[in-house]
NUZANU-292257 format. One line per field, with one value per residue (C-alpha): residue in one letter; residue number from 1; y negated, z negated, x negated. Coordinates in Angstrom, 3 decimals. Layout:
NUZANU-292257
type: a  ...
seq: NUM  ...
v: Y  ...
w: Z  ...
u: X  ...
end
This chain:
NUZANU-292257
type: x  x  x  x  x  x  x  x  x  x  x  x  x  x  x  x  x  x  x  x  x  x  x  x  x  x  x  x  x  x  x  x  x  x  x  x  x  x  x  x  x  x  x  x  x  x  x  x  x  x  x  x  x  x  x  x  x  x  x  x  x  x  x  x  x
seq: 1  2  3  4  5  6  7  8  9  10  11  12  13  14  15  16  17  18  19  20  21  22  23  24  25  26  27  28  29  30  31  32  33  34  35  36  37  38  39  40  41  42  43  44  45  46  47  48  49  50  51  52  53  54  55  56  57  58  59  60  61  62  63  64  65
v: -0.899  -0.686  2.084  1.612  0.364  3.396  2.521  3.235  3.384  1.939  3.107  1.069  2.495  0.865  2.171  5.462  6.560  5.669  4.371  0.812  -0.679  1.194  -1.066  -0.647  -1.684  -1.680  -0.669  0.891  3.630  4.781  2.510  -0.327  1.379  1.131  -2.344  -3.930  -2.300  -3.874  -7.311  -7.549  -7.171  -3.750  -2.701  -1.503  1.890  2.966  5.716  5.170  7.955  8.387  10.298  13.511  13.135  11.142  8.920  7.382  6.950  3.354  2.957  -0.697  -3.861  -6.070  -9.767  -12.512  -15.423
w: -24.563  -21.053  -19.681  -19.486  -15.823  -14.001  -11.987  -8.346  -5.706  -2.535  0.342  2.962  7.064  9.985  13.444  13.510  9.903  8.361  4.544  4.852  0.942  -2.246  -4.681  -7.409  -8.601  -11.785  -10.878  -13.161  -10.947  -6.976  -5.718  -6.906  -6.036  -2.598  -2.587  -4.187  -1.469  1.135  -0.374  -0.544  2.857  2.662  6.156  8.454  7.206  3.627  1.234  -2.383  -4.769  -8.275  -9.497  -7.254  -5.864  -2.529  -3.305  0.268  3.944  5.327  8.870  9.255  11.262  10.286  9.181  10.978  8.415
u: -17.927  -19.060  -21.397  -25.530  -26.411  -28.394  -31.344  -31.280  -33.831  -33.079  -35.581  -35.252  -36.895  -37.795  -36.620  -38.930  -37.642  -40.638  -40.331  -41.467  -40.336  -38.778  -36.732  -34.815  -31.475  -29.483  -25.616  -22.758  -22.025  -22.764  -19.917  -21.120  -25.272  -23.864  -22.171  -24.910  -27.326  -25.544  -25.000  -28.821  -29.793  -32.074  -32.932  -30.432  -31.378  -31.665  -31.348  -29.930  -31.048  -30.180  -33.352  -32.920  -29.746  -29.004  -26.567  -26.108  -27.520  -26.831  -26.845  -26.051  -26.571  -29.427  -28.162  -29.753  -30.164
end
């Protein structure tokens, strides 16, 4: 039987670390938190936090479509 997914929230910043969109997303554990983060395209600067605890600080490149 696999684990419960955890719910994440993924703050994403624009360049003068202001908070510009919070999201959530469902992930197993913080490795995948973090892989899925990136997959979706967040901002090229987010925080992932797992209720109080900072999970991870993404610094990078926005995608151009």
């Amino acid at each position: 039987m696999s684990a419960p997914l955890k719910t994440y929230r993924v703050y994403s910043f624009d360049l003068a670390r202001k908070a510009v969109s919070a999201d959530f997303i469902k992930a197993a554990d913080d490795e995948q938190a973090v892989a899925t983060a990136e997959a979706s395209g967040f901002g090229s600067k987010c925080e992932i936090w797992d209720e109080r605890r900072l999970v991870a600080q993404l610094e990078g490149e926005r995608r151009q479509a």
